[in-house]
SESE-431069 format. One record per residue (C-alpha): residue number from 1; residue in three letters; z, y, x. Coordinates in steps of 0.05 Angstrom, whole numbers, plus 5000, padded with zeros to 4 digits. Layout:
BEGIN
NUM;ALA;Z;Y;X
...
This chain:
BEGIN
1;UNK;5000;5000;5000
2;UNK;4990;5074;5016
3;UNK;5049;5117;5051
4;UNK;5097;5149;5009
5;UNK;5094;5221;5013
6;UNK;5161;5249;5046
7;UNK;5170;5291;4986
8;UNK;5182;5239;4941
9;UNK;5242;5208;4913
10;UNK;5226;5141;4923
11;UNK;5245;5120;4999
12;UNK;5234;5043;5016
13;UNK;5214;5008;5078
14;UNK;5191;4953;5037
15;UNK;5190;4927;4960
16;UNK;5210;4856;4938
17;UNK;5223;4822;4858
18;UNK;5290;4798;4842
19;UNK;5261;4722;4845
20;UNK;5250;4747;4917
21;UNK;5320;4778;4935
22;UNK;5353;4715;4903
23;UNK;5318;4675;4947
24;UNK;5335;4721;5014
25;UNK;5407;4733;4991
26;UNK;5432;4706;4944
27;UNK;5464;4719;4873
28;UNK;5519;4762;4895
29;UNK;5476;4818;4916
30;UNK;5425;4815;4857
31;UNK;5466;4794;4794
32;UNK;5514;4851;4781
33;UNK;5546;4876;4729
34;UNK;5550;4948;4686
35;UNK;5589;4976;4746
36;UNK;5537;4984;4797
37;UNK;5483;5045;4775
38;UNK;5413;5022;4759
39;UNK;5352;5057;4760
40;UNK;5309;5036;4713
41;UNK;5232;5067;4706
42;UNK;5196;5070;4628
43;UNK;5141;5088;4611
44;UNK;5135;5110;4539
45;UNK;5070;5095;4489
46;UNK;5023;5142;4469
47;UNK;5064;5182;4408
48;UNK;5131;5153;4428
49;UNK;5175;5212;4454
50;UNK;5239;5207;4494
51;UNK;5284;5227;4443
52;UNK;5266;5164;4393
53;UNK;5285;5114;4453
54;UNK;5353;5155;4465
55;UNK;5373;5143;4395
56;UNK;5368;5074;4405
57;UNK;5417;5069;4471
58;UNK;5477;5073;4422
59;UNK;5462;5009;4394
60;UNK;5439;4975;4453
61;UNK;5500;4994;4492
62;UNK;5553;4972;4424
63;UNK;5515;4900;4429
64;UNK;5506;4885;4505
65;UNK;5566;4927;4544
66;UNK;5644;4915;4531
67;UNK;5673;4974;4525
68;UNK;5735;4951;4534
69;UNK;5713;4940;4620
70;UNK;5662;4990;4612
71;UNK;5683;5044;4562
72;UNK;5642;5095;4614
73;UNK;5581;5062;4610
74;UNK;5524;5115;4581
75;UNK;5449;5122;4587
76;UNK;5402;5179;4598
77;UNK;5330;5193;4606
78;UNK;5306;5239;4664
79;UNK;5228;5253;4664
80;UNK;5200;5235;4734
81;UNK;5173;5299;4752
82;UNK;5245;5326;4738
83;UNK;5277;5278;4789
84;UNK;5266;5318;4852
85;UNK;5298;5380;4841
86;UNK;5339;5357;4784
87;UNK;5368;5286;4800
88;UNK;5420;5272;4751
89;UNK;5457;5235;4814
90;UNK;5400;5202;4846
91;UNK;5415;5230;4914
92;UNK;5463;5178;4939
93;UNK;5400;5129;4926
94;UNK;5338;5173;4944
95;UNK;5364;5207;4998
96;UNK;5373;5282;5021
97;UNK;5369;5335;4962
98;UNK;5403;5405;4963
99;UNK;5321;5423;4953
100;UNK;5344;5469;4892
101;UNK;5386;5514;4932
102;UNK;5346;5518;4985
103;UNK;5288;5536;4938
104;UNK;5336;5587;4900
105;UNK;5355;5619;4978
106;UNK;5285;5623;4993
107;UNK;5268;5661;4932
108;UNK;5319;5704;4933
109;UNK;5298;5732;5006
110;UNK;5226;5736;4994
111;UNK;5250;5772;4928
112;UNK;5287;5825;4976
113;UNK;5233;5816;5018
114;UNK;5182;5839;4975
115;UNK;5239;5893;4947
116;UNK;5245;5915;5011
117;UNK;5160;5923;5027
118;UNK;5159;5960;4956
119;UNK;5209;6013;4977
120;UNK;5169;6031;5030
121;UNK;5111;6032;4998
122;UNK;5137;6086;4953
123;UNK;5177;6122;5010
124;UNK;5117;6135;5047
125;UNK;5075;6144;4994
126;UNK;5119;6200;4977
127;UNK;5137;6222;5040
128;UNK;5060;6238;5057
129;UNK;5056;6278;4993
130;UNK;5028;6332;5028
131;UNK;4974;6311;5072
132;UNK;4941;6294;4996
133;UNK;4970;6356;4961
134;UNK;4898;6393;4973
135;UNK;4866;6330;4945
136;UNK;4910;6330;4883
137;UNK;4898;6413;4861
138;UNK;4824;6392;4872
139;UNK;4822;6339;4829
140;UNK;4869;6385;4775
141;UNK;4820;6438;4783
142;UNK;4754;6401;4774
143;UNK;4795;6376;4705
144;UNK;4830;6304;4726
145;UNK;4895;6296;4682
146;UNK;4954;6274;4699
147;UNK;4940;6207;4662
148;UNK;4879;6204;4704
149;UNK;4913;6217;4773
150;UNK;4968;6161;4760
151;UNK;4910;6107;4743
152;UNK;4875;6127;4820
153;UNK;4940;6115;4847
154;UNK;4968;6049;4818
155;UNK;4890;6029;4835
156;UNK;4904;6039;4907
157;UNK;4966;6009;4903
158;UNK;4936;5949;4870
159;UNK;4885;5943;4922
160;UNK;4927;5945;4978
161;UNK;4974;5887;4934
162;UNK;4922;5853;4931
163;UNK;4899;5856;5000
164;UNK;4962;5841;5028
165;UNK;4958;5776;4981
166;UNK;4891;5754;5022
167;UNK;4930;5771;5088
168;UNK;4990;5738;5066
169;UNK;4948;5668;5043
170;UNK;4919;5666;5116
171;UNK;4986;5676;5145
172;UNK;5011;5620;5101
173;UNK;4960;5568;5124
174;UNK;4968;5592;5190
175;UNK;5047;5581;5192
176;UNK;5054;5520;5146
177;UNK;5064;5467;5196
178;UNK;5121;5518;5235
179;UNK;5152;5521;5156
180;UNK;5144;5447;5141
181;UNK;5186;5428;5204
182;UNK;5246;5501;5178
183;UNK;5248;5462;5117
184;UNK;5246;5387;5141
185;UNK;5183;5365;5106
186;UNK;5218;5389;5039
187;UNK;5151;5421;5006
188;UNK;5109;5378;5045
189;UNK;5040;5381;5004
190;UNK;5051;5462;4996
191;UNK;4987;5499;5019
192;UNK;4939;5546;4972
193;UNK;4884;5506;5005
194;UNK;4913;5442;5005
195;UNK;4905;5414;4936
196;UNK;4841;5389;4937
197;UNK;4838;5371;4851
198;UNK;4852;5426;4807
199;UNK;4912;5409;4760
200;UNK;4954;5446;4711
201;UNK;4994;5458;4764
202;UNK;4960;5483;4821
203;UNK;4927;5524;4765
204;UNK;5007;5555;4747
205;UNK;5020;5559;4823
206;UNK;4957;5605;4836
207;UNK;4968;5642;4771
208;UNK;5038;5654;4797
209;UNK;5022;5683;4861
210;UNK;4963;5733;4826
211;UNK;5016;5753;4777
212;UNK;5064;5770;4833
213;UNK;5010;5813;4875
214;UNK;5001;5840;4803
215;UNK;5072;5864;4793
216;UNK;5090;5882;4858
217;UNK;5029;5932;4865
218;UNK;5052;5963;4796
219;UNK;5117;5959;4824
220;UNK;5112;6002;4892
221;UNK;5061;6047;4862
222;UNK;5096;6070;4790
223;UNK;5134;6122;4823
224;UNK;5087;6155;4875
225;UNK;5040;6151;4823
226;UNK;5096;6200;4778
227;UNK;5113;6234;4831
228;UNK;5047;6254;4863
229;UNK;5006;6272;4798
230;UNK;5060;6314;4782
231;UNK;5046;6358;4832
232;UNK;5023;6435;4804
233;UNK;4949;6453;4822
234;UNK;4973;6522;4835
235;UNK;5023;6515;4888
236;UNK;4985;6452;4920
237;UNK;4917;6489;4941
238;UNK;4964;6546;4966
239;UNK;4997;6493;5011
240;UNK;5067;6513;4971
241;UNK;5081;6441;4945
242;UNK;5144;6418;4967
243;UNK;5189;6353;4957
244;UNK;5241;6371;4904
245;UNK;5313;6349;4913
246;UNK;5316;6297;4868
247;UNK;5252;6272;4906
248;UNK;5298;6280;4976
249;UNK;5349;6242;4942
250;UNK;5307;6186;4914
251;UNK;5279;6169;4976
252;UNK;5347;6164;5016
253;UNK;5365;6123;4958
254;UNK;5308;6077;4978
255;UNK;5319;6081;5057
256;UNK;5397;6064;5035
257;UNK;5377;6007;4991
258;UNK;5329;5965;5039
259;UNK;5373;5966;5094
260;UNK;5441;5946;5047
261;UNK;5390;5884;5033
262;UNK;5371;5873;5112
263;UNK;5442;5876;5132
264;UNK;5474;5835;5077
265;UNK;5423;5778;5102
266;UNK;5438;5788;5170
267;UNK;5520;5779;5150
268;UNK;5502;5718;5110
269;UNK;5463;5689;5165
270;UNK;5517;5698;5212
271;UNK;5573;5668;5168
272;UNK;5535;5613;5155
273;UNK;5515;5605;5219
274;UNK;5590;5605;5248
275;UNK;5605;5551;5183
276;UNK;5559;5513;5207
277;UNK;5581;5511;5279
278;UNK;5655;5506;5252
279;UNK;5647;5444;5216
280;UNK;5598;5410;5270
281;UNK;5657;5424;5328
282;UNK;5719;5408;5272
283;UNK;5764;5361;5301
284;UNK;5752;5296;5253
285;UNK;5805;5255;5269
286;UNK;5762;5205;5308
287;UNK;5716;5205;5372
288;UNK;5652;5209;5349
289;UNK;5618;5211;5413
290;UNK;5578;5152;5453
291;UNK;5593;5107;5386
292;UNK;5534;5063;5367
293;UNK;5520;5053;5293
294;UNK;5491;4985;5282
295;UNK;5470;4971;5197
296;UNK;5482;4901;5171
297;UNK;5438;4873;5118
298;UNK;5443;4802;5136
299;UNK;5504;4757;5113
300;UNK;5498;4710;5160
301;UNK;5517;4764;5206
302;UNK;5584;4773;5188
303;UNK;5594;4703;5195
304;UNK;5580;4703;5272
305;UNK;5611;4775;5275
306;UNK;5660;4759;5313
307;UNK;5619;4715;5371
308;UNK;5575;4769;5373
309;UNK;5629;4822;5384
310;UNK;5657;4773;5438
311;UNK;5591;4774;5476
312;UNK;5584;4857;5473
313;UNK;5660;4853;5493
314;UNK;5636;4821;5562
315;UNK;5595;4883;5589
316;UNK;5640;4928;5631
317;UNK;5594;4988;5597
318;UNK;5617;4976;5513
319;UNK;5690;5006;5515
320;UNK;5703;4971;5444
321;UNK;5669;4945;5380
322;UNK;5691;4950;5309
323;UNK;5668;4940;5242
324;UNK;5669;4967;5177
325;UNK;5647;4973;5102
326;UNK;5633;5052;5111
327;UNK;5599;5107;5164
328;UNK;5656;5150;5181
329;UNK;5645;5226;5165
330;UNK;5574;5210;5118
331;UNK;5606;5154;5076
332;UNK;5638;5145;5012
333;UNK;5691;5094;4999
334;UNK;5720;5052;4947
335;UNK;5770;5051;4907
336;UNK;5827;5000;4885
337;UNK;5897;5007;4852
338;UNK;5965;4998;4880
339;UNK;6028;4976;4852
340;UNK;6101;4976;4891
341;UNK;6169;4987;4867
342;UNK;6161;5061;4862
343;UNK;6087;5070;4830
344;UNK;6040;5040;4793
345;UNK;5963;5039;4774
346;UNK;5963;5092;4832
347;UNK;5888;5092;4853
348;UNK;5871;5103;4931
349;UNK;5811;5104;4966
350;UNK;5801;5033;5013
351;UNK;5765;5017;5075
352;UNK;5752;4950;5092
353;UNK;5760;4945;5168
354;UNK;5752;4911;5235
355;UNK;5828;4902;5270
356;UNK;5806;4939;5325
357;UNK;5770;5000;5280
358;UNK;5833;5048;5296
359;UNK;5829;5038;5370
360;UNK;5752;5032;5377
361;UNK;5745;5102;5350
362;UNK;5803;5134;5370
363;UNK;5848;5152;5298
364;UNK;5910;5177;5329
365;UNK;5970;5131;5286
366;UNK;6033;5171;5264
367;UNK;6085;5123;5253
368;UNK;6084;5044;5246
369;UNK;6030;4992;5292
370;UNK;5958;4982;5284
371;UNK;5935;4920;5268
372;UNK;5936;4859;5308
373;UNK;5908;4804;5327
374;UNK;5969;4766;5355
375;UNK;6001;4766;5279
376;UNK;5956;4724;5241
377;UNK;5984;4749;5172
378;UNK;5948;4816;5189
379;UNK;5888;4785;5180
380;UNK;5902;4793;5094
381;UNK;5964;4813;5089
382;UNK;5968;4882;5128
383;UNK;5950;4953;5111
384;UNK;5945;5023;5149
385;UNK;5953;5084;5102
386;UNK;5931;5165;5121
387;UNK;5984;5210;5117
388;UNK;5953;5238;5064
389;UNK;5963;5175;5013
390;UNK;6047;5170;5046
391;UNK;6048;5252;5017
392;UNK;6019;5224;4947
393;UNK;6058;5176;4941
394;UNK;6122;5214;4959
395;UNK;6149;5158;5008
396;UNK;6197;5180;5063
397;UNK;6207;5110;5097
398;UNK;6126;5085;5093
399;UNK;6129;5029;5139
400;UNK;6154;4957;5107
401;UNK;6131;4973;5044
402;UNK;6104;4916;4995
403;UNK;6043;4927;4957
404;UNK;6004;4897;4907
405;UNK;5926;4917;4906
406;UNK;5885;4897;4835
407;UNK;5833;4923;4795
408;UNK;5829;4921;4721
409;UNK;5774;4881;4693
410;UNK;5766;4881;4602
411;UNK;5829;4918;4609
412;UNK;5865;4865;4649
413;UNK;5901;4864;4720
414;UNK;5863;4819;4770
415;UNK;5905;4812;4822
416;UNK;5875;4823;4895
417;UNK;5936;4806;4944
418;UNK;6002;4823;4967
419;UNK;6001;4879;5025
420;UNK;6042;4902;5070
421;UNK;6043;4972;5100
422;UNK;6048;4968;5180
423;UNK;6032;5031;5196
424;UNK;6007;5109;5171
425;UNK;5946;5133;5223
426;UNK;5939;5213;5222
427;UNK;5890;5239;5173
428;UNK;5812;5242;5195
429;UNK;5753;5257;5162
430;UNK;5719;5195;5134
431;UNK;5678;5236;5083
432;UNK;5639;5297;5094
433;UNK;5674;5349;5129
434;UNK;5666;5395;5079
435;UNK;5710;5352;5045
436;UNK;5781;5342;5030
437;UNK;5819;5285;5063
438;UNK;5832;5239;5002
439;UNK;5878;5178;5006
440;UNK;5860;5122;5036
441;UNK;5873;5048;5062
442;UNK;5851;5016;5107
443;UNK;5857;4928;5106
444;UNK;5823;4871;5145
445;UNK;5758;4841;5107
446;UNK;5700;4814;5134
447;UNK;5666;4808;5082
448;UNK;5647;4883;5062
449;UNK;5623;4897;5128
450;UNK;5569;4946;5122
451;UNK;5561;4976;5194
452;UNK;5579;4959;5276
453;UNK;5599;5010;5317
454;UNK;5592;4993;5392
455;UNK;5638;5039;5433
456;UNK;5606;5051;5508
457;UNK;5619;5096;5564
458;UNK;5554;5141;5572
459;UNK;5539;5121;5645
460;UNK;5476;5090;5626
461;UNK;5456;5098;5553
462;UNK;5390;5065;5556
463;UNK;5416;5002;5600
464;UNK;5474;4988;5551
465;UNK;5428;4989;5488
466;UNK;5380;4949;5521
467;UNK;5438;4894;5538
468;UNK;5458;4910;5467
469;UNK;5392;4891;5438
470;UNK;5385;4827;5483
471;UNK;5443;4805;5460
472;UNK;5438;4817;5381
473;UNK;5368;4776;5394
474;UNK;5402;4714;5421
475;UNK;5442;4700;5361
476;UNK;5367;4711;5320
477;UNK;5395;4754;5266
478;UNK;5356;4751;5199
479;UNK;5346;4834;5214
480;UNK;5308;4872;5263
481;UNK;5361;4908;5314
482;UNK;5370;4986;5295
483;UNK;5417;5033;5308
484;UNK;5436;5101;5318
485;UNK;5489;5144;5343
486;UNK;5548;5163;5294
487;UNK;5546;5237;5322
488;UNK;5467;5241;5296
489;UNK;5491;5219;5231
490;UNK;5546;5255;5219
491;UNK;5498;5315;5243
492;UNK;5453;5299;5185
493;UNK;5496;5315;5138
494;UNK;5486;5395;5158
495;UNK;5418;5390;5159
496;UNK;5411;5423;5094
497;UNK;5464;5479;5124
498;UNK;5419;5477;5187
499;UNK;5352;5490;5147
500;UNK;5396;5543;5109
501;UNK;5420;5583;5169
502;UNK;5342;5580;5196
503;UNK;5318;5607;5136
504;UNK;5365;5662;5128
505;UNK;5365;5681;5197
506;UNK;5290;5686;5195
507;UNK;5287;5723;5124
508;UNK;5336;5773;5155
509;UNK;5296;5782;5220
510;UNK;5238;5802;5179
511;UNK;5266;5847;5128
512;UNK;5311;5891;5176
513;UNK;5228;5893;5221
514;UNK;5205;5914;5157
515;UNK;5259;5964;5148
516;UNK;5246;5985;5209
517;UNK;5177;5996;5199
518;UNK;5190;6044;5139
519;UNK;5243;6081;5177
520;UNK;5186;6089;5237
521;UNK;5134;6117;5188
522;UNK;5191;6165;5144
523;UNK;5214;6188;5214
524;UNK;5134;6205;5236
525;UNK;5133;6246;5169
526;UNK;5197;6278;5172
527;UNK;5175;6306;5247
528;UNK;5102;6325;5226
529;UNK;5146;6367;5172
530;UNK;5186;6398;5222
531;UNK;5149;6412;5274
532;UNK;5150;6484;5270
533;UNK;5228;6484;5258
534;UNK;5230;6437;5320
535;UNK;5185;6490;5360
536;UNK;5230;6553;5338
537;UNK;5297;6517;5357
538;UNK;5263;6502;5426
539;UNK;5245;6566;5439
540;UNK;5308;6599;5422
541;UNK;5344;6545;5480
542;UNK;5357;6474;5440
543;UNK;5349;6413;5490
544;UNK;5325;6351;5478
545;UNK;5385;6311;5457
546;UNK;5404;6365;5408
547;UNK;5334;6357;5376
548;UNK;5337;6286;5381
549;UNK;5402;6282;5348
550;UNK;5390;6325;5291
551;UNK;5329;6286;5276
552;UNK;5370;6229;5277
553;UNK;5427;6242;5245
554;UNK;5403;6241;5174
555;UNK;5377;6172;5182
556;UNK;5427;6140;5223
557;UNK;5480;6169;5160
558;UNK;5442;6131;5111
559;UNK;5444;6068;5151
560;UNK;5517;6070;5153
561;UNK;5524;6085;5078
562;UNK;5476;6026;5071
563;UNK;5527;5979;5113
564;UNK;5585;6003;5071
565;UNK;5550;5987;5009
566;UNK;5529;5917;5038
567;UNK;5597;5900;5055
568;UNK;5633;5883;4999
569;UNK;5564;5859;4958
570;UNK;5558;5807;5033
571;UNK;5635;5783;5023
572;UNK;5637;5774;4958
573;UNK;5571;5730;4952
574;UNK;5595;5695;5025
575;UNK;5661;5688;5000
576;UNK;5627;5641;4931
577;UNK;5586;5602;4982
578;UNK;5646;5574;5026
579;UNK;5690;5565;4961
580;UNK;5646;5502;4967
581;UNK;5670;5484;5038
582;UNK;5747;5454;5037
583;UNK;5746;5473;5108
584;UNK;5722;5542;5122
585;UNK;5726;5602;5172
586;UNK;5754;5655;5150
587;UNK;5713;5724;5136
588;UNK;5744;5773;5184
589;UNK;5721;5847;5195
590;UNK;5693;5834;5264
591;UNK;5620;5798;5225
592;UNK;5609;5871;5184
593;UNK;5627;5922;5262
594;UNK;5572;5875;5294
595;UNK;5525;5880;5237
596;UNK;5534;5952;5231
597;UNK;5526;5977;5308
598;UNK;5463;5923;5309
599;UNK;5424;5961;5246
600;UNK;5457;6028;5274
601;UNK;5428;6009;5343
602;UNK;5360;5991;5316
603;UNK;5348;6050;5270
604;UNK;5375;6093;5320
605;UNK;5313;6067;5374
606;UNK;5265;6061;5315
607;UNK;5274;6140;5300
608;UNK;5286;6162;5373
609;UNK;5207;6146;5394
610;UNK;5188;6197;5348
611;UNK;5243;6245;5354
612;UNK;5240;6238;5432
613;UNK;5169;6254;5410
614;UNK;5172;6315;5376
615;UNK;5231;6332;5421
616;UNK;5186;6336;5490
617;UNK;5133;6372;5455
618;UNK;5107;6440;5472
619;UNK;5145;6491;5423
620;UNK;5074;6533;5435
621;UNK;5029;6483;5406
622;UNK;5071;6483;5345
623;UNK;5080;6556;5334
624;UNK;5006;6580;5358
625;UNK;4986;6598;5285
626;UNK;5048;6629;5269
C-alpha cells in the first residue's frame, strides 16, 4: 500500500485482522472487554445521517454492556475529517496533536501581523499627505468629489493588497519546506500550488486568502482615503494644508499600537521560551541521561527477561537494566485500589516494575529499602510508595504497613494480593512534567512489562548498542531490536512547546522589522517636514545631538507608552498560558526592562539614520528659498 501522509491520524507500521493477531499473540491481547477504548470506523448509506445511528447506541449499550462494571461506558460519533484538529481523545492512540493551538497561535500573529502592516499603511499614507496635497486641489478643481477621491484611494490600496498577495504566494512556495520542518510536518500538503485537483476545499482555502487581500486593502486604506479627500482645494494648491491634531494624534495612536503588538510577542516568546527551558532542565526525580529505551511487543520476551538482562549485566559498559510497564516522564499509569486498616477503596496510581528500577535510574528513596532480590517474598508481596501517596494517605509510620490491592469488577471486590509497604522513594516525575506528581506504587510484575531501559556509561555509545543489539539477536526475539534514548523521549513531549516558541519568536522578529519599517518611513516624513525648522535651529548654534534628540524624542516616547500598555495585556495573557503548567517560572519584572530597552534600542537606531541625516545637513540648502 501507499505511504500514509504524516498529516494523518492514522499512524501504523503495519496492518493485520484479529484472526491474524490471535494467531501472533494470543487471546489476551485481542479479546478485551468494555474497558479498553475502541476505535471503530462507519461508514453511513446514502440518506442515513449520523444522528439516526446515535439514537440507536442507547439500546445497543442497555442489551450488550453491564452497567453495573461499566456504568461509564458511552458512544459517540466523530466525522473523520473532524478527527485531526478535533480528536475527541484520540491522541493517546494517533499520536502528537496540540495542532489546534498551534493553528490558533499562528493566526493570531499573522492577524497582528497583518494589523501591524495596515497601520503603516495608513501612517504613511497619511504622513505623506502633502507631497499629494497639489494633486488633490487639482482633482477638486477640475470637479472630482469627495466620493470620487475616496474610490482612487481604496483602488490603490487594493492594488497594492493585492499585489502584496502575489508577492506573498511566491514567498510561501519559496519558504514552505523551512515552515514544514517550524511546524514538524503538521500542515504537510499546505501549498497554493500544491493541490493538484480542485476540491471544495482548496476552492474555500483560495477564496479565503482573496477575501483576506480584500479586507485588509479596505482595511489600511479607509482612513487615508477619509483623511486625504478631506483635504480643502483652497488651502491645498496654496501649499497651506496641514495635518490637524486629531490627525497628529491618530497616527501616534497607530505608531503606539503596532509596537504594544511587537513587544507583547516578543514577552510571550521569551516566557515561553524560559518555560520551555525550565521544564527541559527540571530536576525529575530520576537520571534520565545515557538510559536506553528498549519497547517490548513480544511475550516471549518477558519470559527470557531475565537471561537476557543477565547477559547485558556482563558488559563492564551497561551500568544497570530494569524494566517496566511505563516510559518515565511521557507515560501514563494505571490505577488499582488499596485497602489497610486506616483506608479503604483509596485509588493510587501503580507501576509494575523491575526490582532493580529504583536503582537503575536513580529515584532517591526517603525512608524504608528498595526492593530485593535476596527476600524472595518481594517478588509479590512488596511495594514502594512516593511521598506523595504516604501525604494522601495521612500515614506517619509508612513502612510495615499491610495492604490489600483489588479492583472492582460488576460491582464486586476481586482481590489482587496482600502487600506490604517496604519503603517510600522521593517523589519524581513519571508523567509529563507539566504535571503534578500523583500517587503512586510501585510492585514487582513481570508480566506488564512494556519497556527495557539499559543503563550505560557514555564512553562508547555506538560500541555498547552494538553489543546491545548482538545480544538481543542471540536470544531471536519475535521483534526487530529498536530503541531510543529516554532523554529524546521525554524531549518529545515539548515539541509542541518547541514549535510554539519558534513560531512566536519568528512572528515577533517580523512584526517589531515591520514596525520598524513604518517608524523608518514616519521618521523620513517627519524630517522632510522639518527641514527648515531643523535648518533655522542650526543656524542659530544647535549641534547635532540636540537635533538628533529632539527628532527622536517624540518617537522613542511613544515606544515606551507602547511597552507600558503591552505589559499588563503580555502578563495577563502569559499568566493564562502557564496556568496550564503545574510547574512554572514565575513572571518577574526583569522579561518587560529587557523587552523595553530592546524596542527602545531599535526604534531609537531606526530614527537616528534619518535624524543623524537631517542633523549633518547644510542649514543653507534648507533655507535657500526662504
Amino acid at each position: 500500500m501507499e505511504e500514509i501522509p504524516a498529516n494523518s491520524h492514522l499512524k501504523f507500521d503495519s496492518l493485520a485482522s484479529y484472526p491474524s493477531l490471535r494467531s501472533m499473540v494470543g487471546n489476551q491481547f485481542v479479546d478485551h472487554n468494555w474497558e479498553s477504548p475502541t476505535w471503530v470506523y462507519v461508514q453511513l448509506q446514502a440518506g442515513y445521517s449520523a444522528q439516526e445511528l446515535e439514537k440507536q447506541f442507547s439500546a445497543f449499550v442497555e442489551k450488550y454492556v453491564d452497567k453495573q462494571q461499566f456504568a461509564s461506558v458511552k458512544f459517540s460519533l466523530q466525522p473523520l475529517k473532524d478527527i485531526y484538529f478535533h480528536s475527541l481523545g484520540m491522541g493517546g492512540l494517533f499520536g502528537d496533536f496540540g495542532i489546534p493551538f498551534i493553528s490558533f497561535v499562528l493566526l493570531i500573529i499573522a492577524g497582528l501581523i497583518l494589523l501591524i502592516a495596515c497601520i503603516n499603511f495608513m501612517n504613511l499614507a497619511t504622513a505623506r499627505s502633502a507631497t499629494r496635497a497639489r494633486e488633490i486641489g487639482v482633482r477638486k478643481v477640475l470637479g472630482a468629489n469627495r466620493f470620487r477621491l475616496m474610490q482612487q484611494f481604496l483602488g490603490e490600496s487594493l492594488l497594492y493588497s493585492f499585489l502584496a498577495l502575489i508577492l506573498a504566494i511566491v514567498l510561501v512556495e519559496l519558504v514552505l519546506p523551512t515552515f514544514k520542518t517550524l511546524v514538524r510536518n503538521a500542515f504537510p500538503t499546505f501549498g497554493i500550488f500544491a493541490k493538484r485537483q480542485i476540491d471544495i476545499h482548496y476552492a474555500q482555502n483560495i477564496s479565503s486568502i482573496v477575501l483576506t487581500a480584500l479586507v485588509v486593502g479596505i482595511i489600511s486604506g479607509l482612513y487615508p482615503a477619509f483623511y486625504l479627500s478631506a483635504l480643502q482645494a483652497a488651502q491645498v494648491i496654496k501649499g497651506e494644508a496641514r495635518s490637524g491634531r486629531s490627525s497628529a494624534w491618530f497616527r501616534k495612536f497607530l505608531v503606539v499600537s503596532q509596537f504594544a503588538a511587537s513587544t507583547i510577542l516578543i514577552i510571550s516568546s521569551l516566557l515561553i521560551f524560559r518555560q520551555i527551558q525550565f521544564m527541559k532542565h527540571k530536576d525529575l526525580g530520576f537520571n534520565k541521561d545515557y538510559v536506553l529505551t528498549i519497547p517490548i511487543y513480544d511475550r516471549s520476551l518477558r519470559d527470557r527477561y531475565e537471561l537476557f538482562k543477565n547477559q547485558l549485566l556482563q558488559n563492564p559498559d551497561i551500568l544497570g537494566v530494569t524494566a517496566s510497564s511505563q516510559v518515565p516522564g511521557v507515560g501514563s499509569q494505571n490505577a488499582i485500589l488499596l485497602k489497610s486498616q486506616t483506608h479503604e477503596d483509596v485509588e493510587l496510581g501503580i507501576i509494575r516494575v523491575d526490582p532493580d528500577y529504583v536503582k537503575t535510574l536513580g529515584i532517591k528513596l526517603a525512608s524504608g529499602r528498595d526492593f530485593s532480590k535476596v527476600i524472595a517474598s518481594d517478588a509479590e508481596h512488596a511495594i514502594l510508595m512516593n511521598e506523595t501517596a504516604i501525604e494522601k494517605l495521612g500515614w506517619q509510620e509508612a513502612n510495615g504497613q499491610e495492604i490489600e490491592l483489588y479492583f472492582k469488577n460488576q460491582g464486586k471486590v476481586v482481590p489482587v494480593c496482600q502487600v506490604s509497604l517496604v519503603g517510600v522513594v522521593k517523589d519524581f516525575n513519571f508523567r509529563e512534567v507539566s504535571m503534578p506528581v500523583q500517587p503512586l506504587i510501585l510492585k514487582i510484575d513481570p508480566l506488564w512489562y512494556s519497556h527495557i531501559f539499559v543503563r550505560i556509561n557514555g564512553k562508547d555509545i555506538s560500541a555498547t548498542i552494538d553489543d546491545i543489539k548482538k545480544s538481543w539477536q542471540d536470544f531471536h526475539f519475535n521483534q526487530s531490536f529498536e530503541f531510543s534514548f529516554l532523554a529524546d523521549e521525554i524531549n518529545k513531549v515539548y515539541a509542541m512547546y518547541d514549535t510554539l516558541t519558534a513560531i512566536v519568536s519568528y512572528g515577533a522578529f517580523l512584526a517589531i522589522f515591520i514596525a520598524g519599517v513604518g517608524l523608518f518611513g514616519l521618521a523620513f516624513f517627519l524630517v522632510e517636514r522639518k527641514t527648515k525648522e531643523i535648518g533655522i535651529r542650526k543656524a542659530f548654534g544647535a549641534s547635532v545631538a540636540q537635533i538628533v534628540m529632539m527628532l527622536s524624542k517624540s518617537f522613542l516616547k511613544w515606544v515606551l507608552v507602547a511597552n507600558l500598555i503591552a505589559w499588563s495585556l503580555a502578563y495577563y495573557l502569559m499568566n493564562k498560558f502557564l496556568q496550564n503548567f503545574h510547574y512554572r517560572i514565575n513572571i518577574g519584572v526583569g522579561v518587560f526592562v529587557v523587552t523595553a530597552l530592546m524596542t527602545l534600542f531599535f526604534a531609537l537606531i531606526t530614527v537616528s539614520y534619518q535624524a543623524l541625516k537631517a542633523a549633518l545637513a547644510n542649514p543653507v540648502e534648507a533655507l535657500r528659498y526662504e
